[in-house]
C-alpha positions in Angstrom: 0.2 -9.2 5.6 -0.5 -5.6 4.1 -3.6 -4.3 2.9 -1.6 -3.4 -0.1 2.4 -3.5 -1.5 3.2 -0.9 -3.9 6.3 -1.5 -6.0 7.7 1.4 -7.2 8.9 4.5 -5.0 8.3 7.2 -7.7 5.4 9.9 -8.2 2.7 7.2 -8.9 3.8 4.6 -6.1 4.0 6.9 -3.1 0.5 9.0 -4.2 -0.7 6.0 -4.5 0.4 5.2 -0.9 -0.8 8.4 0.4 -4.1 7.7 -0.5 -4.0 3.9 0.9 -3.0 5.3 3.9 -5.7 8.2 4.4 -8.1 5.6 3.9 -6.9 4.0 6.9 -4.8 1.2 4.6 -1.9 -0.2 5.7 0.7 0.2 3.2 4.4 -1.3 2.3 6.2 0.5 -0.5 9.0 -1.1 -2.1 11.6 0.6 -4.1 15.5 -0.8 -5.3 16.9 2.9 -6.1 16.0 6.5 -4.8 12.6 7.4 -3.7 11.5 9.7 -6.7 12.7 8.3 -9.7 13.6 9.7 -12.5 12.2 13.2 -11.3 15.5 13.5 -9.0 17.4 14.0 -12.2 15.7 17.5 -12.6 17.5 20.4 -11.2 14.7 22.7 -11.2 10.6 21.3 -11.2 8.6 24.5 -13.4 5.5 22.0 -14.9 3.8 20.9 -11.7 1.0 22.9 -10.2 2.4 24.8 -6.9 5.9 23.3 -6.9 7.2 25.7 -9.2 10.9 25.7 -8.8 11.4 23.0 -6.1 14.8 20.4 -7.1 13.6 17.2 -8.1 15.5 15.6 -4.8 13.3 18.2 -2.7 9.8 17.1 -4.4 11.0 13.6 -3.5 12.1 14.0 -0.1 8.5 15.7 0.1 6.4 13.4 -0.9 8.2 10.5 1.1 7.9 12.3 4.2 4.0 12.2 3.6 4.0 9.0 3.1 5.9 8.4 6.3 3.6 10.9 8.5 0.8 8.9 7.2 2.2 5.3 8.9 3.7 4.2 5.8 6.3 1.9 5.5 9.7 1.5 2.8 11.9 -1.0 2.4 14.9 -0.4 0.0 14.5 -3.7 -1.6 14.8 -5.2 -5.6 11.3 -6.9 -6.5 12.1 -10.3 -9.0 8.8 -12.1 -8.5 5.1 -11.5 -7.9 2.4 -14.2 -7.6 -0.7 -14.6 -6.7 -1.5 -17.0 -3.3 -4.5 -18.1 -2.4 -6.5 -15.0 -1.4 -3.3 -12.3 -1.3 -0.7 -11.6 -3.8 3.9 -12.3 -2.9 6.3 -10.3 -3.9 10.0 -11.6 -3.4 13.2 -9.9 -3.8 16.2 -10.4 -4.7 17.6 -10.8 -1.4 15.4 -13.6 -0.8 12.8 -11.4 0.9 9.0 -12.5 0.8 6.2 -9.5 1.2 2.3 -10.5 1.7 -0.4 -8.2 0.4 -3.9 -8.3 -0.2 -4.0 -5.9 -3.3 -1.0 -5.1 -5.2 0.2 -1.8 -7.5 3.3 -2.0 -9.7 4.4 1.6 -10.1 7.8 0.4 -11.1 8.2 3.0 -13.8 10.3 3.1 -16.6 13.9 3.9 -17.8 15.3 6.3 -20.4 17.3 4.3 -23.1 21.0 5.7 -22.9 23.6 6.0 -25.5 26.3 4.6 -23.4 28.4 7.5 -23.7 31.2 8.4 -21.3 29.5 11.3 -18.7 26.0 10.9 -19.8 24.6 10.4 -17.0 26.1 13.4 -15.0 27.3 16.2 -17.6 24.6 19.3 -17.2 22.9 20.0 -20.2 22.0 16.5 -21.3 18.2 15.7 -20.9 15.3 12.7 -21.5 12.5 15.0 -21.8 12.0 18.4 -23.7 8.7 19.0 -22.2 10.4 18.9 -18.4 13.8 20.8 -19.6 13.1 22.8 -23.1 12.3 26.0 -21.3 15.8 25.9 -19.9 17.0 26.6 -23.2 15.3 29.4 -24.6 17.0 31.0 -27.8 19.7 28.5 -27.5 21.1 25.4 -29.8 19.9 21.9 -29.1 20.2 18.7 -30.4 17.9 15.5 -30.2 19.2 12.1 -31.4 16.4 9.2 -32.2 14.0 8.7 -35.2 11.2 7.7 -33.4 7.6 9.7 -33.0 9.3 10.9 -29.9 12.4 12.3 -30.9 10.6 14.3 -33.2 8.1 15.0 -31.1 10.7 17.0 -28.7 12.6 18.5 -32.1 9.0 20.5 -32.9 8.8 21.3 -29.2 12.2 22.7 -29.1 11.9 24.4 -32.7 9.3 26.9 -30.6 11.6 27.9 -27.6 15.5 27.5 -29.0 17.1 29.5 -31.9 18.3 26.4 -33.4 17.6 22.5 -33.3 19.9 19.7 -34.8 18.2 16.1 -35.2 20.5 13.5 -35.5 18.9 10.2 -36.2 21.3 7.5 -37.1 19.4 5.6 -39.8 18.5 7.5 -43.1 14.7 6.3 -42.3 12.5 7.5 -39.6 10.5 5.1 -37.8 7.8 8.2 -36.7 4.8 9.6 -38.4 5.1 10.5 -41.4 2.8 14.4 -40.8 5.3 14.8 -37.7 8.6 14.7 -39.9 6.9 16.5 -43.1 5.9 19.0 -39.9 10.0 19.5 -39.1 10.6 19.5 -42.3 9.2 22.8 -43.0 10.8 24.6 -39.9 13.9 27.0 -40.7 15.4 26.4 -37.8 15.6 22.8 -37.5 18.9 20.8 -39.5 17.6 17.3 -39.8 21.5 14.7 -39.8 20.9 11.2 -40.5 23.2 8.5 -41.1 25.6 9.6 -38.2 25.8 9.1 -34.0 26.8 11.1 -31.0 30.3 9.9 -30.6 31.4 12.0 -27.9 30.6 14.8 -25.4 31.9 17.9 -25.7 32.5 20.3 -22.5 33.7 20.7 -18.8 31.9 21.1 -16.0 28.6 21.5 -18.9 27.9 20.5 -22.1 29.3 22.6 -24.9 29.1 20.5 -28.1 29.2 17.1 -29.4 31.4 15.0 -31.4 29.3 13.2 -34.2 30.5 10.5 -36.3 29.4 9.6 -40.1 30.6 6.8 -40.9 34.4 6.9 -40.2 34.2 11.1 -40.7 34.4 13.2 -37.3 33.1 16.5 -37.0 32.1 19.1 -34.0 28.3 20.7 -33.6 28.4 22.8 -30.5 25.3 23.2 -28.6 24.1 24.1 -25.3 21.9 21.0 -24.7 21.3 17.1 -26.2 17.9 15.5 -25.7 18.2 12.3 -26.0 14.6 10.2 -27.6 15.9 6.7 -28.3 13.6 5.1 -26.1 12.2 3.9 -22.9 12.8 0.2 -21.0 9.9 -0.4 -18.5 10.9 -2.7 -15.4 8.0 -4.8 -15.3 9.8 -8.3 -15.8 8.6 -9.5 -12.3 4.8 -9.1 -13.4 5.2 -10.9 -16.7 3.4 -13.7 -15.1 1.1 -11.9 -13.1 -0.3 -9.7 -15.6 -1.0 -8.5 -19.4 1.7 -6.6 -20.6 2.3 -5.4 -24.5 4.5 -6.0 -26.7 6.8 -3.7 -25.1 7.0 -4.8 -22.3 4.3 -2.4 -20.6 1.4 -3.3 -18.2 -2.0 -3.5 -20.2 -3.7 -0.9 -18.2 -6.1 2.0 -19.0 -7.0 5.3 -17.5 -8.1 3.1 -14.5 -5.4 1.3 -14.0 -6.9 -2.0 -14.3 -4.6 -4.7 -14.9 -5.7 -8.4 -16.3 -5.6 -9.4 -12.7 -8.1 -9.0 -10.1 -7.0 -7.2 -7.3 -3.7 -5.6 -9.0 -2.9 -2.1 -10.6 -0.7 -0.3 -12.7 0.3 3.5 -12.1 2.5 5.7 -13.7 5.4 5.4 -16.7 5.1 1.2 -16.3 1.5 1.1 -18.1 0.5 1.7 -21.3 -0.2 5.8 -21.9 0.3 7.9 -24.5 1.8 10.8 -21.8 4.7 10.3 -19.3 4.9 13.7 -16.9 5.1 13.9 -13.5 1.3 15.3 -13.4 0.1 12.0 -14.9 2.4 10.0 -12.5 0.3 11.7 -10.0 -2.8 11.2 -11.1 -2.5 7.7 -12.2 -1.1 6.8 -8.3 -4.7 8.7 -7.3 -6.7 6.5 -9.2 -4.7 3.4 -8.4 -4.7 4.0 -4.8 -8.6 4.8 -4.8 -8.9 1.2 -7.4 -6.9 -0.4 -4.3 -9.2 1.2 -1.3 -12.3 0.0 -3.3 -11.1 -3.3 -4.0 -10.2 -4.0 -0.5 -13.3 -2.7 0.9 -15.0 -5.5 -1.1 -13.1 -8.5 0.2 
């Protein structure tokens, strides 16, 4: 039996731990991929305070090894259940596992929606987020695809830093705010392309262009980056039962990171917020593990 099971090895989850810990807390923190989430995709870190130009992996391997000096413990393990038990909460796994835990915080985080194309994932110069990688291309040509409020979003962020930004959105719609598009609209840099997709990417050890489709007409844009906004998956199945989440699939869970259940917290990209950086992440694991330390001091 711990004092508390974090699922979830990313910014939120291990601060979260860090503070459990300090507090004298003992602490299991499980995680099914690499400690760090998506932050390990980052080459170079410039948006945190005092880690300015750290790799992703290093910040990771950093904050881990706090949470290990502190007595924590890890178990590379894939959460598919969570109930509550009498006083405590169980978490089981996929491998049949079964973790006790007298408060419980789902930092599970949440994916970037991909476009399935061949090298997405490993091609330099294709990004999920213009705020962390924009400044990397400064007076250069990107392109965002999506049509939602954060596609466009990222199009009027890069509009300020790169010569030129291409928005390809696939629908003739947009499903953002209206003020935000009318925004982009005005900008003499931006070229706004609907009614097409990304068909292929362009480029050999780093992305030089991409092959775009319109209906069953090919043509060639070349850029030096592609930001792609089409969406984010949480992976907060295993709490459906346990907790509140919203229609998309997100915990219900505030600045506090309350959750509808006693004794349980949400921290980081899995609950509902209006900003995903890894400053938040950190501060939403500092207020979840402090939530978790008061909670358990009250049993």
């Amino acid at each position: 039996m711990y004092d508390s099971v974090i699922v979830g090895g990313g910014t939120a989850g291990m601060t979260a731990a860090i503070y459990l810990l300090r507090a004298g807390k003992s602490v299991l923190l499980l995680e099914s991929t690499a400690l760090g989430g998506q932050i390990t995709s980052s080459a170079r870190i410039e948006n945190f305070p005092g880690l300015y130009g750290i790799s992703g992996v290093e910040y990771a391997d950093k904050l881990a090894e706090q949470v290990y000096q502190f007595g924590g413990e890890i178990e590379p393990v894939e959460v598919n259940n969570a109930y509550r038990e009498g006083d405590h909460f169980v978490i089981t796994t996929t491998d049949e596992d079964r973790y006790e835990g007298k408060s419980l915080i789902i930092a599970s985080g949440a994916a970037h929606r991909h476009l399935g194309l061949e090298r997405e994932e490993e091609l330099p110069g294709v990004s999920y987020c213009a705020v962390c990688d924009g400044a990397f291309y400064k007076g250069k040509h990107t392109a965002v695809v999506g049509g939602g409020n954060a596609a466009v979003q990222a199009a009027l962020y890069l509009a300020d830093i790169c010569e030129k930004v291409t928005l390809i959105h696939r629908r003739e719609g947009f499903r953002c705010e209206p003020v935000l598009l009318d925004r982009l609209k005005k900008l003499s840099n931006v070229t706004i392309r609907t009614g097409g997709v990304v068909n292929r990417l362009l480029g050999g050890e780093k992305l030089a262009g991409l092959e775009l489709k319109f209906g069953e007409a090919l043509e060639e844009l070349s850029v030096d980056g592609l930001f792609i906004a089409v969406g984010q998956q949480p992976a907060n199945q295993p709490f459906k039962d346990l907790v509140e989440l919203d229609d998309a699939g997100y915990v219900a869970a505030g600045e506090d990171c309350l959750t509808s259940a006693s004794g349980v917290f949400a921290a980081g990209d899995c609950r509902t917020k209006p900003i995903r950086q890894l400053a938040t992440a950190a501060g939403d694991g500092a207020t979840a593990g402090l939530a978790a330390n008061a909670y358990l001091d009250n049993l």
